[in-house]
C-alpha positions in Angstrom: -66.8 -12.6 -29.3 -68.9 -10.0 -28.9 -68.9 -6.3 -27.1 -71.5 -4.1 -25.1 -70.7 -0.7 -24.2 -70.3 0.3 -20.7 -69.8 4.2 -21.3 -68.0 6.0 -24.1 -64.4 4.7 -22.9 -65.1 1.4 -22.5 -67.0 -2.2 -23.5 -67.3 -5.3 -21.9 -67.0 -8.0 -23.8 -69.3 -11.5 -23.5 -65.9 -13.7 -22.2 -66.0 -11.0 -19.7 -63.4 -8.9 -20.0 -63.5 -5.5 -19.8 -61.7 -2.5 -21.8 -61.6 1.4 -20.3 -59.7 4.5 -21.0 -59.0 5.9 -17.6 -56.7 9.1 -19.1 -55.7 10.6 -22.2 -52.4 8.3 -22.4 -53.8 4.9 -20.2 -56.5 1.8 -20.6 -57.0 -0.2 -17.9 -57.4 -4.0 -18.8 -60.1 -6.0 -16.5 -60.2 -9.9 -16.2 -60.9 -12.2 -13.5 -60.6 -9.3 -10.9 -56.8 -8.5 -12.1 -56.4 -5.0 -13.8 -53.6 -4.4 -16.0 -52.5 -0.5 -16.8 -51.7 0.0 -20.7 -49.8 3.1 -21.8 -51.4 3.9 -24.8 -51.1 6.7 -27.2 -53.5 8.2 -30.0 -52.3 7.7 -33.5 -53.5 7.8 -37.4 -53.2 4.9 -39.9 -53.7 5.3 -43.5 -56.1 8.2 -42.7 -58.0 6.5 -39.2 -57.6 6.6 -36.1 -55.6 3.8 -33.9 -54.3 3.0 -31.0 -49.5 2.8 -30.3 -49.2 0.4 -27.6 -45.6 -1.1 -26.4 -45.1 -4.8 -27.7 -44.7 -5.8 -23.6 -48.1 -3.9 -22.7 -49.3 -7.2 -21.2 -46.0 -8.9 -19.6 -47.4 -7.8 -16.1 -50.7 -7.6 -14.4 -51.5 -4.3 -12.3 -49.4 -2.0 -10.5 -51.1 -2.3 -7.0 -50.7 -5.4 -6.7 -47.5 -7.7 -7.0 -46.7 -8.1 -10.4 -47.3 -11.4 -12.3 -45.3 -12.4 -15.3 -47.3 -13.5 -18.2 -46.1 -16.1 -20.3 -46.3 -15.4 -23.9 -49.2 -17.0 -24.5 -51.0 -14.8 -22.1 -49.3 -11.8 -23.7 -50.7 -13.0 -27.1 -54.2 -13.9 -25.9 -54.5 -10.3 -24.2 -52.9 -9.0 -27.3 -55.6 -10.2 -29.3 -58.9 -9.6 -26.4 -57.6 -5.8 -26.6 -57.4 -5.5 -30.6 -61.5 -6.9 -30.5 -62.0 -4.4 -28.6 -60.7 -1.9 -29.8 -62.2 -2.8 -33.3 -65.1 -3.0 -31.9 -64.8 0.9 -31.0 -63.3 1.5 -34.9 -59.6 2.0 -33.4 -57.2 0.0 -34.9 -54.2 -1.6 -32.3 -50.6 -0.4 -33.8 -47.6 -2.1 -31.8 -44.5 -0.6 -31.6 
């Protein structure tokens, strides 16, 4: 997989999903034409920066539209699209 930068808060990546800080404490998550809000929050780890998201960030797609459950392997698959990109901006993911 790999990443472009769209601006300096957010890539795109070549499956075509799409990564964006929108505020100092949310990331919007782009796929397919669904957007999912992640409440995310700086952090340090072992002397870099990361990334504390909640272990649920990606039960449920957006807020303005009905909300759709995820199933777990969803979660896990966003999970992991998020963490690429991220590491592709040198930010490490920390789950909490």
């Amino acid at each position: 997989m790999s990443f472009k930068w769209l601006n300096k808060q957010g890539v795109e990546s070549d499956s075509g999903f799409i990564v964006q800080f929108t505020g100092r404490f949310t990331c919007e998550y782009t796929e397919n034409g669904r957007v999912l809000e992640i409440e995310v929050e700086d952090g340090e780890k072992a002397g870099r920066p990361c990334i504390n998201i909640k272990h649920d960030a990606f039960a449920k797609w957006g807020k303005l539209r009905a909300f759709h459950e995820a199933t777990e392997q969803e979660q896990e698959r966003l999970m992991n699209n998020f963490k690429a990109a991220m590491a592709f901006q040198g930010l490490e993911v920390e789950v909490f």
